[in-house]
C-alpha positions in Angstrom: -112.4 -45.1 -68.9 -113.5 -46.5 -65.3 -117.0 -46.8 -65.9 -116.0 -49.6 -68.4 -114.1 -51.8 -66.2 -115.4 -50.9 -62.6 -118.9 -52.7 -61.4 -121.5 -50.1 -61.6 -122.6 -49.9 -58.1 -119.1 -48.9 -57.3 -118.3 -46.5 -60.0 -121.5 -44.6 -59.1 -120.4 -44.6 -55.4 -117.2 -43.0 -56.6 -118.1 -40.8 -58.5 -121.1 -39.2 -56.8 -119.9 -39.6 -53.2 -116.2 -39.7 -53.5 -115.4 -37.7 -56.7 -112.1 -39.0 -58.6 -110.5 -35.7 -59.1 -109.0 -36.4 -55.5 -108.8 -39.7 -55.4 -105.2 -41.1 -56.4 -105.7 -45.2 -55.9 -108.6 -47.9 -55.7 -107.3 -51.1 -53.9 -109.3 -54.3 -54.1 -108.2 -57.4 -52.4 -109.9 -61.1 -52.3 -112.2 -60.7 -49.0 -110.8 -57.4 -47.9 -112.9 -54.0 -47.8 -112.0 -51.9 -51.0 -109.7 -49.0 -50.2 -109.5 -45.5 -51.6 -106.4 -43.4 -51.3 -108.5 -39.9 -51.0 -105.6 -36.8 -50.9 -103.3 -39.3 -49.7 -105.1 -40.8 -46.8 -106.3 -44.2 -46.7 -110.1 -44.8 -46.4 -112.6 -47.4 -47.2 -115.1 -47.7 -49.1 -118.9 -47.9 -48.0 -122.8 -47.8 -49.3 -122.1 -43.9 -48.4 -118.8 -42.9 -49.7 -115.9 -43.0 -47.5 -115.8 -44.0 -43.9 -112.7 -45.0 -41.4 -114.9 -47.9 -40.2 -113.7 -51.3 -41.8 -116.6 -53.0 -40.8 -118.7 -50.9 -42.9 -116.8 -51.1 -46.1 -117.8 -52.8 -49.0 -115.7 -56.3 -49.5 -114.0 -56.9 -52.8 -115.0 -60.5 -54.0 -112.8 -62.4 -56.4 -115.5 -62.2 -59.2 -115.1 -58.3 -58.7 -111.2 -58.5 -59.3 -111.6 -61.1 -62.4 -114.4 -58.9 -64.0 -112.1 -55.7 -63.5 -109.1 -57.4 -65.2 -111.5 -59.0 -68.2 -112.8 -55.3 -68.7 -109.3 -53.8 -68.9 -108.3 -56.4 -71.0 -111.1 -55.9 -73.7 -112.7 -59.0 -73.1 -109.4 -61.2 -73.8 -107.1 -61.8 -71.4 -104.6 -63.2 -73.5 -104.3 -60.6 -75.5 -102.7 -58.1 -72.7 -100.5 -61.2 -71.6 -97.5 -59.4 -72.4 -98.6 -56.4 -70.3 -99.9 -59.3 -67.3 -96.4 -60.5 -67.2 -95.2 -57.0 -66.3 -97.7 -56.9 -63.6 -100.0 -54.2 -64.5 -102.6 -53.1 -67.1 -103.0 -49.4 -68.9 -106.1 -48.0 -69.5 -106.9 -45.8 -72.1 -106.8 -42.7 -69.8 -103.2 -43.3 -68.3 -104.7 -45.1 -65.1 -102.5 -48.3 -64.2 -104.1 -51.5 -63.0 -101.5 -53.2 -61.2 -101.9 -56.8 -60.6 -101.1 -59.6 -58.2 -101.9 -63.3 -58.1 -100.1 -66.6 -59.0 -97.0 -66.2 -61.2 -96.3 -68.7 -63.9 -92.7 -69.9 -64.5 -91.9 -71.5 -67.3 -87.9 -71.9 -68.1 -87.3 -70.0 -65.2 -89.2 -66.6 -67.1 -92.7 -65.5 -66.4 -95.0 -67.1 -68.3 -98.1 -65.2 -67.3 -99.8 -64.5 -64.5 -103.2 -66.4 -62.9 -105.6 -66.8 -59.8 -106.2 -62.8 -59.5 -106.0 -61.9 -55.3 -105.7 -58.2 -55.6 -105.4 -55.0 -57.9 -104.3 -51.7 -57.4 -106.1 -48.9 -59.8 -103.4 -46.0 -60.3 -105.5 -42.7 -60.9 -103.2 -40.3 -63.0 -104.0 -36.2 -62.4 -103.1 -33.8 -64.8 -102.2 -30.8 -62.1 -101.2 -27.7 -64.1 -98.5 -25.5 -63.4 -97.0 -28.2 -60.2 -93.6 -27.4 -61.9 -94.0 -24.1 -62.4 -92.1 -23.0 -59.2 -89.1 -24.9 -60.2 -88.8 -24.0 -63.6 -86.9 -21.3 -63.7 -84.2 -23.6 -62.2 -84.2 -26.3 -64.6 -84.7 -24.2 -67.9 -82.2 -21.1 -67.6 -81.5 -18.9 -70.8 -78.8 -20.9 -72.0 -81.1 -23.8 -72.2 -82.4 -27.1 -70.4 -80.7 -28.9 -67.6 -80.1 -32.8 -67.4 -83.0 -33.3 -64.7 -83.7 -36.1 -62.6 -86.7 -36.1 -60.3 -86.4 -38.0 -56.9 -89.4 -39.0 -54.7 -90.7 -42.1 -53.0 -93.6 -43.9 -55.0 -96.8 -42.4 -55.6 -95.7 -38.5 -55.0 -96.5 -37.1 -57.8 -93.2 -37.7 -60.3 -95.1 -38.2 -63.5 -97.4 -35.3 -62.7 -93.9 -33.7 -62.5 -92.6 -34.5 -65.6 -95.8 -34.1 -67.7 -96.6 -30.9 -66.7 -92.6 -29.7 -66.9 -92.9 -30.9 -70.7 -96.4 -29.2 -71.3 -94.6 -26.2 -69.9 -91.6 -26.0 -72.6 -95.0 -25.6 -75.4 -96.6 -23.5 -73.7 -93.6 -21.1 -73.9 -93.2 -22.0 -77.7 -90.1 -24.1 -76.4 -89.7 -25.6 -79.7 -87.6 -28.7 -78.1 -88.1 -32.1 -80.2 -89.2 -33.8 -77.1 -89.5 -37.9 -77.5 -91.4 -39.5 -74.4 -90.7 -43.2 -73.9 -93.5 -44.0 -71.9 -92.9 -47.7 -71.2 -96.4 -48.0 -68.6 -98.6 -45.6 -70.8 -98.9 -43.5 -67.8 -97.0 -40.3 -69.0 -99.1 -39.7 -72.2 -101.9 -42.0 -71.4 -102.6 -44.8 -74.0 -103.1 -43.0 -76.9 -101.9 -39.9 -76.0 -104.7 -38.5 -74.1 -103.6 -36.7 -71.5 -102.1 -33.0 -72.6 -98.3 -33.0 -72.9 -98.1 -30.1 -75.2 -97.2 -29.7 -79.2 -93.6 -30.9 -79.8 -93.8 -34.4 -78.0 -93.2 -37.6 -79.9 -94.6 -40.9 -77.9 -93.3 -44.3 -78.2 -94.8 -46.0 -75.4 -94.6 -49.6 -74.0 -91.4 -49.9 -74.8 -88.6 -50.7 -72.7 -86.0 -47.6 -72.3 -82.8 -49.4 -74.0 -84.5 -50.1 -76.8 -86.4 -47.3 -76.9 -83.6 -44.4 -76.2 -81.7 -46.4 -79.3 -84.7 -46.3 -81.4 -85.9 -42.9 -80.6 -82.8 -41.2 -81.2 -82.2 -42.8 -84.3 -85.5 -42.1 -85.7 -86.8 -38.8 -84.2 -84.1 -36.0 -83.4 -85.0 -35.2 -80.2 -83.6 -32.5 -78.1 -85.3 -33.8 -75.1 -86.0 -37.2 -73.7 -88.5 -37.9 -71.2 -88.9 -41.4 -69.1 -90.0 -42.2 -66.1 -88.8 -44.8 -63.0 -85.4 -45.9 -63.9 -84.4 -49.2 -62.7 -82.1 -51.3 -63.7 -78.5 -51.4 -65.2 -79.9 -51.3 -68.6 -82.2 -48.3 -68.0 -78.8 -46.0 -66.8 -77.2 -47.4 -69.8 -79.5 -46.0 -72.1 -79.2 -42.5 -69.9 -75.6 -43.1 -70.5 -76.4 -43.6 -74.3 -78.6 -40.7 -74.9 -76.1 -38.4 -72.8 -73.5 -39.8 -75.0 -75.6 -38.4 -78.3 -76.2 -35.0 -76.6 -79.6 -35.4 -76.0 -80.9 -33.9 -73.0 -82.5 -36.3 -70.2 -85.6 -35.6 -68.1 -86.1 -38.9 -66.1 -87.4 -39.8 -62.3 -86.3 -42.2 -60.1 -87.3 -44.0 -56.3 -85.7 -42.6 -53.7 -86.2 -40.5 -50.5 -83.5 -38.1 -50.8 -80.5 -37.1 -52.6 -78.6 -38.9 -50.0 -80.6 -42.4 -50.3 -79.9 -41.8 -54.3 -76.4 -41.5 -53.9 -76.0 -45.1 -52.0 -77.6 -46.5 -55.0 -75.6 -49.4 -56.3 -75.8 -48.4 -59.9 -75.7 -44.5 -59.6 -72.2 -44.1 -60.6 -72.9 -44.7 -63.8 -75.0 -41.4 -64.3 -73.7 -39.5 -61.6 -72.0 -36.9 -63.8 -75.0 -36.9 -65.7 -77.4 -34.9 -64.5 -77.4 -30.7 -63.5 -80.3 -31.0 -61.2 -82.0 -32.7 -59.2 -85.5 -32.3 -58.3 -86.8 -34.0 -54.4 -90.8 -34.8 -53.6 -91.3 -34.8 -50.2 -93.4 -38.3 -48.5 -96.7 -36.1 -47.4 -100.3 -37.0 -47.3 -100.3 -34.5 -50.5 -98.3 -35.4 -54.0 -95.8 -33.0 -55.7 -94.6 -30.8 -52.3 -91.2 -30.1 -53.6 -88.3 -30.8 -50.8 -85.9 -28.6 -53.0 -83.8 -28.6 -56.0 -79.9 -29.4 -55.7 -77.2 -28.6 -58.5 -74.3 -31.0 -59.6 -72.8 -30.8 -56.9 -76.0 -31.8 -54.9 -75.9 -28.3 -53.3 -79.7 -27.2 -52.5 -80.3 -24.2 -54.4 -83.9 -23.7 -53.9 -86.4 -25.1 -51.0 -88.1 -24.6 -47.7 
């Protein structure tokens, strides 16, 4: 899906001198040398591939940011205004386009968002078997666990998640699992990216609505979301709990300890059976280790 909304020149530099299978983030910025996030290490982009040189790198112009964001938006910006006001765009392959520029208030809400400066291109990677080593601690014979995965940004939590529910299929884990994938990044838009045989997506919705929804509609067994936030996000954990669904969910944090000073993590504190800690490294989805209940590590190194 790239080489429909990325200049030409700089797709082909990508993709014959970088290669995207490594690459986890594209950052242009008005004036600024485009940056590649290569196995987790900064570098910038030149005529040659990748060098540590900023003088060499090529410079993101404005024209190359607005032509970016027309592409991803199928030639109509206000058409995606909805996702613009959210700050980010989904392509069709799960990659993220996050956005920033002037923000429009109108009413004191976010009317849209103008004057593009900078975007960040997300690169999802489908990593099979990154949960594998975990699994037998948060699927046990007497069935799933309530799981919450903890990890700074961009380590690797949806890789997590998506691979733990391609897992359950490939065992024949015949779980109704229901994926409210509220950023398209989990499934990818469409559904694109493999998350096994027994998943239902409702994506772009947000989590209240959709854990209501969802449950009402589909049955599920399992629910799967990703990066909760806000009050109304743990209510709707609280909600599903409630309903005896099972929740699979990840959330910002550092460590166990950081998640516990949370402001809001009271409310599903007596929620969840495991907990699952990324490490901050150059390489996403190092597992730090897996606590119980009780926040007692029972696996890690």
């Amino acid at each position: 899906m790239l080489n429909k909304v990325l200049d030409e020149k700089i797709f082909k530099l990508l993709s014959f001198k970088v290669g995207f299978l490594k690459i986890n983030e594209i950052r242009l910025r008005e004036g600024k040398p485009i940056v590649v996030i290569f196995e987790g290490q900064a570098n910038f982009l030149s005529e040659t591939g990748l060098t540590s040189s900023a003088d060499r790198g090529i410079i993101a112009s404005k024209r190359m940011i607005e032509d970016i964001i027309f592409k991803a938006s199928e030639f109509s910006v206000y058409s995606v205004n909805e996702e613009l006001k959210q700050g980010y765009l989904v392509l069709d392959g799960g990659e993220r386009i996050g956005i920033c520029g002037t923000v429009v208030i109108e009413n004191s809400k976010i009317k849209t968002l103008t004057n593009f400066t900078s975007i960040n291109i997300r690169i999802p990677h489908e990593v099979k078997n990154c949960s594998l080593r975990v699994f037998d601690f948060l699927y046990e014979k007497k069935g799933l666990k309530n799981i919450l995965i903890i990890s700074p940004p961009g380590q690797g939590k949806t890789t997590f998640i998506r691979d733990f529910v391609y897992q359950l299929s490939v065992r024949n884990l015949a779980y109704n699992v229901l994926i409210i994938d509220e950023r398209g990044e989990i499934a990818g838009k469409g559904n694109k990216l493999q998350i096994g045989k027994f998943c239902d997506v409702l994506s772009f919705s947000d989590k209240q609505n959709g854990f209501l929804q969802g449950i009402r509609a589909m049955n599920p067994h399992l629910i799967v979301t990703d990066e909760l936030g806000d009050d109304n996000d743990f209510e709707a954990v609280r909600y599903a709990s409630n309903c005896g669904v099972n929740i699979l969910a990840t959330i910002h944090a550092d460590s166990v300890y950081q998640l516990k000073r949370k402001q809001n993590f009271s409310k599903i504190e007596n929620i969840f059976d495991r907990y699952v800690v990324l490490k901050k490294t150059e390489k996403p989805g190092v597992i730090e280790g897996v606590y119980n209940e009780k926040f007692e590590k029972i696996y890690g190194g």
